[in-house]
N, CA, C and O of each residue as an XYZ file, in Angstrom:
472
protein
N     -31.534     -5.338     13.290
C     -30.300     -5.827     12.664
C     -29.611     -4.669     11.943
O     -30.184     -3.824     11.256
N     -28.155     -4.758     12.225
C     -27.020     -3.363     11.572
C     -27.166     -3.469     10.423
O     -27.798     -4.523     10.484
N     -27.123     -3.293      9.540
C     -26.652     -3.275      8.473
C     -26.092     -2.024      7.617
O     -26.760     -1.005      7.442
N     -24.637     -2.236      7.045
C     -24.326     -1.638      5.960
C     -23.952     -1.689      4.887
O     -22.966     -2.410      4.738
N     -24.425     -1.091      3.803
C     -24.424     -1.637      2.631
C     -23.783     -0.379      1.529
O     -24.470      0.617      1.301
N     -22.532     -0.539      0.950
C     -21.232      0.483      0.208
C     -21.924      0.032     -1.195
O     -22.297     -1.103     -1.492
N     -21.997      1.197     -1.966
C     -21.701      0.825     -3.369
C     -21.121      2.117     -3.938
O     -20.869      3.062     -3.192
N     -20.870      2.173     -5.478
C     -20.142      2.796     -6.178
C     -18.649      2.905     -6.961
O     -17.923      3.671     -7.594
N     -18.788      1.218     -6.295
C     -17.159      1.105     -6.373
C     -16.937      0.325     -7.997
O     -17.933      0.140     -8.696
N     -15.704     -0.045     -8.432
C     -15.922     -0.271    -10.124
C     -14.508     -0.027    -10.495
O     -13.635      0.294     -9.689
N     -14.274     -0.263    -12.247
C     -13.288      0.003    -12.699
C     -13.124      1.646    -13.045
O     -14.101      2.216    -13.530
N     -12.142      2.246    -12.845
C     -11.464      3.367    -13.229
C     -10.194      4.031    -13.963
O      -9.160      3.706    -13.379
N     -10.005      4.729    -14.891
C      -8.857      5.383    -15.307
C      -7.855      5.973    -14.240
O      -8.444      6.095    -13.167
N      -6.562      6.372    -14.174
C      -6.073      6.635    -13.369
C      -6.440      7.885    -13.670
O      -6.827      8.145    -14.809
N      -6.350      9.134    -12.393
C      -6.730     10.533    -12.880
C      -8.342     10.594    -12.752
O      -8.811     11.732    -12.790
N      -8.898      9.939    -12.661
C     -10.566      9.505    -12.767
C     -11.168      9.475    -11.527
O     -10.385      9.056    -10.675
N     -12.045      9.703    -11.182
C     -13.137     10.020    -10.000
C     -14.141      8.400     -9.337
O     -14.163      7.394    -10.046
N     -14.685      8.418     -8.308
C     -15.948      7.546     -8.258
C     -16.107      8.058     -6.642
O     -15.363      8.486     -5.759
N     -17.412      7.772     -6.800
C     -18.050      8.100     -5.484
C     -19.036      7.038     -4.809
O     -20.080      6.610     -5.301
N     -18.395      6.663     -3.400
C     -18.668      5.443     -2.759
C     -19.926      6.460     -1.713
O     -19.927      7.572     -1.184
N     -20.975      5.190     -1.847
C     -22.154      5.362     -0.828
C     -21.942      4.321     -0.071
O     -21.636      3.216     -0.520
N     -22.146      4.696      1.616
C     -22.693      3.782      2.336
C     -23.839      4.048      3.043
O     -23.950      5.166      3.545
N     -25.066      2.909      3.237
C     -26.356      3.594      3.342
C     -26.360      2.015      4.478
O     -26.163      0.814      4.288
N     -26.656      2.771      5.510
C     -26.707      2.551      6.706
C     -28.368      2.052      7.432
O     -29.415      2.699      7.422
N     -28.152      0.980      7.891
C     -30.232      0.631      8.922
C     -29.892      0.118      9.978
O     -28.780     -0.401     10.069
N     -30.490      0.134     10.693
C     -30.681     -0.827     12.203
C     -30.392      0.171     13.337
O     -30.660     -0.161     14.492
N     -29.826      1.457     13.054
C     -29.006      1.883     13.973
C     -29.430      3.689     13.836
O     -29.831      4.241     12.811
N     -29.167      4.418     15.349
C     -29.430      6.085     15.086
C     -28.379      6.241     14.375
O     -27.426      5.874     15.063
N     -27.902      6.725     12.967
C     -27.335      6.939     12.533
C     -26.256      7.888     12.831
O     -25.049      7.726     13.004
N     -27.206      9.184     12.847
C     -26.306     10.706     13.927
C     -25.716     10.651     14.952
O     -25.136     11.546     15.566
N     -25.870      9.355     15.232
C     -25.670      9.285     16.809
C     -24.019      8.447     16.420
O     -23.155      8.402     17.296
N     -23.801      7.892     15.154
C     -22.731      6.934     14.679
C     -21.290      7.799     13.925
O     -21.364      8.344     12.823
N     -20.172      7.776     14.685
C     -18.966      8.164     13.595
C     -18.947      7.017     12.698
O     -19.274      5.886     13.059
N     -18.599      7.293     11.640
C     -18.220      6.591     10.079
C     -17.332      6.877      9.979
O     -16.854      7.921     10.423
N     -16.550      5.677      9.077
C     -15.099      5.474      8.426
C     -15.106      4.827      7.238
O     -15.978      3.969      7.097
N     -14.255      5.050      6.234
C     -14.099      4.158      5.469
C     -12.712      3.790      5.453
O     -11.714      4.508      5.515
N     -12.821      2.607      5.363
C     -10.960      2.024      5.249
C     -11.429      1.095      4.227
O     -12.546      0.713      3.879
N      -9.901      0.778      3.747
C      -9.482     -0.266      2.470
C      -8.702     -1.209      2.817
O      -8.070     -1.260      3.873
N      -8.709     -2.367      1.551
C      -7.537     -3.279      2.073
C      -7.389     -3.872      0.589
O      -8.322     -4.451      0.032
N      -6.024     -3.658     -0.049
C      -5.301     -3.959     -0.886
C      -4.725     -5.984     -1.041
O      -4.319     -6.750     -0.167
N      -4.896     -6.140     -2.115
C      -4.890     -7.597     -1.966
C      -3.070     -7.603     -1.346
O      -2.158     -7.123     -2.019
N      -2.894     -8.163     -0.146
C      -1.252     -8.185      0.088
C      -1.077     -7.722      1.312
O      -0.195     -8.169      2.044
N      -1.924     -6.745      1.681
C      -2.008     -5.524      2.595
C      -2.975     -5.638      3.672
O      -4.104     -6.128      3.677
N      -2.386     -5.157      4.455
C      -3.611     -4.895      5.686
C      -4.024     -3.648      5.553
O      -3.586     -2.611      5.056
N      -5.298     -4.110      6.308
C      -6.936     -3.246      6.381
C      -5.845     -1.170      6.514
O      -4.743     -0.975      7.027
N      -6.215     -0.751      6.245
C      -5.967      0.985      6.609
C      -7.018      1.560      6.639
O      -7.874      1.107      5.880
N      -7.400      2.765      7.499
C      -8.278      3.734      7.645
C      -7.749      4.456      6.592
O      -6.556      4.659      6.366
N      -9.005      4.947      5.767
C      -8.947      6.533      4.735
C      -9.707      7.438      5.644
O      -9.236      8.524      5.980
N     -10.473      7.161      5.910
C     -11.024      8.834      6.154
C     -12.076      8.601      7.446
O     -12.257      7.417      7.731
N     -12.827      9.648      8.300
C     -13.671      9.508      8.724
C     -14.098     10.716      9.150
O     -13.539     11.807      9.270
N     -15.375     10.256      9.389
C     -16.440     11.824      9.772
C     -17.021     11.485     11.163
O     -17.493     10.368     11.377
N     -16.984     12.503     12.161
C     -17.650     12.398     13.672
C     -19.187     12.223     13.570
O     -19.545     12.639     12.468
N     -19.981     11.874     14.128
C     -21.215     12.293     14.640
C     -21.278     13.635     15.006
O     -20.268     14.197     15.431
N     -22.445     14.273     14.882
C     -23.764     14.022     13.579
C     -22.810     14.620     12.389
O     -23.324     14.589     11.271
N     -21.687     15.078     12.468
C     -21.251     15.231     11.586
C     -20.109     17.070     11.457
O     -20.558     18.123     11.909
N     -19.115     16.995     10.967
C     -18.186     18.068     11.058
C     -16.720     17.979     10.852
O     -15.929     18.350      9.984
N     -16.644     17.204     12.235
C     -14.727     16.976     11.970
C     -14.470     15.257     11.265
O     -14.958     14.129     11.346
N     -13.336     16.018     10.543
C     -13.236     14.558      9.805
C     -11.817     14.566      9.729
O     -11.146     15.570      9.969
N     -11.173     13.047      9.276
C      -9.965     12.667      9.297
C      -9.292     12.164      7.969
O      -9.742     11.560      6.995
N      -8.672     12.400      8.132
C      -8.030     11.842      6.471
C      -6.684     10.963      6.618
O      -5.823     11.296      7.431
N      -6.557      9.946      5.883
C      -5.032      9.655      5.902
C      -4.237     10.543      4.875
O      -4.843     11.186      4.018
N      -2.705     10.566      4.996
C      -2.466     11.323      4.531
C      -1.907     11.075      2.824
O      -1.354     11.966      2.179
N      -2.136      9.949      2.395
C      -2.154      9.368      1.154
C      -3.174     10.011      0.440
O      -2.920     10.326     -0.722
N      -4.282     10.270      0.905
C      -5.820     10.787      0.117
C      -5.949     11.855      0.394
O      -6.979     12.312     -0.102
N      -5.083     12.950      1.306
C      -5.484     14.066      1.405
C      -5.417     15.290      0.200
O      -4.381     15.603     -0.386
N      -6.339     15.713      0.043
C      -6.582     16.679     -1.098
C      -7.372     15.900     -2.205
O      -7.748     16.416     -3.257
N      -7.566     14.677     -1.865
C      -7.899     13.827     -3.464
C      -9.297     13.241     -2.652
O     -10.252     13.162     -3.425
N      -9.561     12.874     -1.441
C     -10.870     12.443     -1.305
C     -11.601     13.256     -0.171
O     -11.079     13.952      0.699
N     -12.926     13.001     -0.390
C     -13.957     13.907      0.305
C     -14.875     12.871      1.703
O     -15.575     11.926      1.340
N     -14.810     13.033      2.435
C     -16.220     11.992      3.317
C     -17.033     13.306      3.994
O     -16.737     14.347      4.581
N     -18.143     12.659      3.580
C     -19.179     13.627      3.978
C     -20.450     12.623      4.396
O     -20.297     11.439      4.095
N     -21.874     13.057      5.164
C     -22.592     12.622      5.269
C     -23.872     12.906      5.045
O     -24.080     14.097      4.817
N     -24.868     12.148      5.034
C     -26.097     12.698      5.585
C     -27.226     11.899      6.133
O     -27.854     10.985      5.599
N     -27.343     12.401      7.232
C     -28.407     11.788      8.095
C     -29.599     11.863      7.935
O     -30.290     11.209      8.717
N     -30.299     12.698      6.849
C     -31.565     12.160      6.702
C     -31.500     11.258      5.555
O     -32.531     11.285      4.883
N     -30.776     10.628      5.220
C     -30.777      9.177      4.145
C     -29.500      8.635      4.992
O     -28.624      8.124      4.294
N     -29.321      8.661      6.047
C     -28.566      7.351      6.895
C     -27.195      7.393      5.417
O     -26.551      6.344      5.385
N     -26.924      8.075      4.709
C     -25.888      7.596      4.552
C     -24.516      8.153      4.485
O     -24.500      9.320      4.874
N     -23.069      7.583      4.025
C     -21.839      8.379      4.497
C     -21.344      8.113      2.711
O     -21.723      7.180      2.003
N     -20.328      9.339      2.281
C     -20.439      9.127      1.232
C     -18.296      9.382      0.645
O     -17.671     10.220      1.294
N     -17.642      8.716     -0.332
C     -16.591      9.367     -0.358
C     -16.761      9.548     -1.235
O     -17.526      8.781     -1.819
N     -16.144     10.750     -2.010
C     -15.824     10.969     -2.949
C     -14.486     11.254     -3.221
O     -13.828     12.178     -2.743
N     -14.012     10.144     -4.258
C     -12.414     10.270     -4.790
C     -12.110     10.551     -6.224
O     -12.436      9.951     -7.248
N     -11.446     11.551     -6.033
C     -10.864     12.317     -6.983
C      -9.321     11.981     -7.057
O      -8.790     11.375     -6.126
N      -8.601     12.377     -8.172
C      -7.439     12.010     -9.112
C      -6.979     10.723     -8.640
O      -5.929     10.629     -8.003
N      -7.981      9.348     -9.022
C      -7.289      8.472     -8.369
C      -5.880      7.955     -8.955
O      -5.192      8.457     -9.844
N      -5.724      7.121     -8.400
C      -4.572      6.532     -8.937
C      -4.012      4.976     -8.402
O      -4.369      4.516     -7.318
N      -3.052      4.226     -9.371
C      -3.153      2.783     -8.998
C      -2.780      2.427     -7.664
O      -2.596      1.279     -7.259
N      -2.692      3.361     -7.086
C      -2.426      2.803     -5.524
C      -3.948      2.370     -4.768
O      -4.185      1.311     -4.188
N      -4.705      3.317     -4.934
C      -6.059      3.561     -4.558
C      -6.686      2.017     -5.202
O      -7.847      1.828     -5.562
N      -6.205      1.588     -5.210
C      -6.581     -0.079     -6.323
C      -7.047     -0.398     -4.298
O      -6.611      0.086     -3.254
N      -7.837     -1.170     -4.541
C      -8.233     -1.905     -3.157
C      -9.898     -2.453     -2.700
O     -10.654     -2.216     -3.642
N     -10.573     -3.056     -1.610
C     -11.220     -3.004     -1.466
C     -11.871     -2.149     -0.588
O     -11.378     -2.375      0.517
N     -12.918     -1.083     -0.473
C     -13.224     -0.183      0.225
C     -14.171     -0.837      1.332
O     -14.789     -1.858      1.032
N     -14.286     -0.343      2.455
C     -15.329     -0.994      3.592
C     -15.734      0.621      4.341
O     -14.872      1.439      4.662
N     -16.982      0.790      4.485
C     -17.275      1.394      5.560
C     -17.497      1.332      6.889
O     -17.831      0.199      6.544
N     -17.652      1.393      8.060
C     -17.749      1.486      9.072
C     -18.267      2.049     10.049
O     -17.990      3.249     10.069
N     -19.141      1.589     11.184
C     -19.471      2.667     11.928
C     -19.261      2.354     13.819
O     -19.103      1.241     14.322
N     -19.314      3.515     14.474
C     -19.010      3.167     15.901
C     -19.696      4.143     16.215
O     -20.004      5.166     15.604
N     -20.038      3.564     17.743
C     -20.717      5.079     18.612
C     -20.131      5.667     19.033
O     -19.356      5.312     19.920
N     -20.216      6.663     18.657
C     -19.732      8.395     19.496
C     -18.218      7.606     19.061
O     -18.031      6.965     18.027
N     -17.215      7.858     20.166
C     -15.609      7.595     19.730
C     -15.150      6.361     19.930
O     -13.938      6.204     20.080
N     -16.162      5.106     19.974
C     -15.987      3.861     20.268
C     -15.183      2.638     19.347
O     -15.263      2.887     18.144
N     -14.833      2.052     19.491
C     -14.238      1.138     18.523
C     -15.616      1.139     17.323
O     -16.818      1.264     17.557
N     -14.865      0.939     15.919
C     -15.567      0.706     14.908
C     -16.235     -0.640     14.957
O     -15.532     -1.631     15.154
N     -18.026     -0.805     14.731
C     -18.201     -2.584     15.484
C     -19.263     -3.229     14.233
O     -19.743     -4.352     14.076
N     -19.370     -1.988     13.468
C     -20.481     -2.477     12.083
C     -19.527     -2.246     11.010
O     -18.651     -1.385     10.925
N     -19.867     -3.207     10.178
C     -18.916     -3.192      8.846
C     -19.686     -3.227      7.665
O     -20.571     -4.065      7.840
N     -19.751     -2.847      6.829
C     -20.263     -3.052      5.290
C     -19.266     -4.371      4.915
O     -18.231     -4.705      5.492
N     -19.801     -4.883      3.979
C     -19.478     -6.165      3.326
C     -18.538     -5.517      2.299
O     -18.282     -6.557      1.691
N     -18.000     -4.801      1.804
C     -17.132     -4.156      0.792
C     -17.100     -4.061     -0.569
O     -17.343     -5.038     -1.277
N     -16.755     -2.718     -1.120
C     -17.080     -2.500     -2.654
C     -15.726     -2.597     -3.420
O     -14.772     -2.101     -2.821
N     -15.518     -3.058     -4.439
C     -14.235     -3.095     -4.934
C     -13.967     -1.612     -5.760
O     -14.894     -1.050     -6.344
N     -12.744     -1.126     -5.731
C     -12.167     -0.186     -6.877
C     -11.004     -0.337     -7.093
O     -10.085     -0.405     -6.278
N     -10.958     -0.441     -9.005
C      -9.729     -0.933     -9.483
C      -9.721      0.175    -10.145
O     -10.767      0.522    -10.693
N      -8.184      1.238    -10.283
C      -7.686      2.161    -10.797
C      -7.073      1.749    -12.190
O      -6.116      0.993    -12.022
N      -7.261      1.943    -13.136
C      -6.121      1.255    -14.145
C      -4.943      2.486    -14.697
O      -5.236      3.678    -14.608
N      -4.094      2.199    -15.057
C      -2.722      2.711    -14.972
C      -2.809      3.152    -16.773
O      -1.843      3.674    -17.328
């Protein structure tokens, strides 16, 4: 059984940092691209970021570029963001994701909340 499971998520200052884990089972991990996307109460789902298998090139939207990090690691199965100068836009629910090799995204984490405050 897949499972993924995000945490780190929480209340924040605007200008303020947090760093989301997703820690990943059921599955070769290295063998999995990761994503994390959000979804704003109002809003549909968006991709933030993602990292290839086993790991290197990564993607960013261009709202978070310069302000968040995705990185991984495969010997703890997990994918990690780190966001820096957030701000109240970044208000949303975060989800991670994973797919094989360049396949549609087909495992989901259940989602971590982060609220920016202004």
């Amino acid at each position: 059984q897949v499972q993924l499971v995000e945490s780190g998520g929480g209340l924040v200052q605007a200008g303020g940092s947090l760093r989301l884990s997703c820690t990943v089972s059921g599955l070769t991990f290295s063998s999995y691209g990761m994503g994390w996307f959000r979804q704003a109460p109002g809003k549909d789902r968006e991709s933030v970021a993602a990292i290839n298998w086993p790991g290197g090139s990564t993607y960013y939207a261009d709202s978070v570029k310069g302000r968040f990090t995705i990185s991984r690691d495969n010997a703890k199965n997990t994918v990690y963001l780190q966001m820096n100068s957030l701000k109240s836009e970044d208000t949303a629910d975060y989800y991670c994701a994973a797919r094989y090799r360049l396949g549609s995204y087909v495992y989901w984490g259940q989602g971590t909340q982060v609220t920016v405050s202004s």
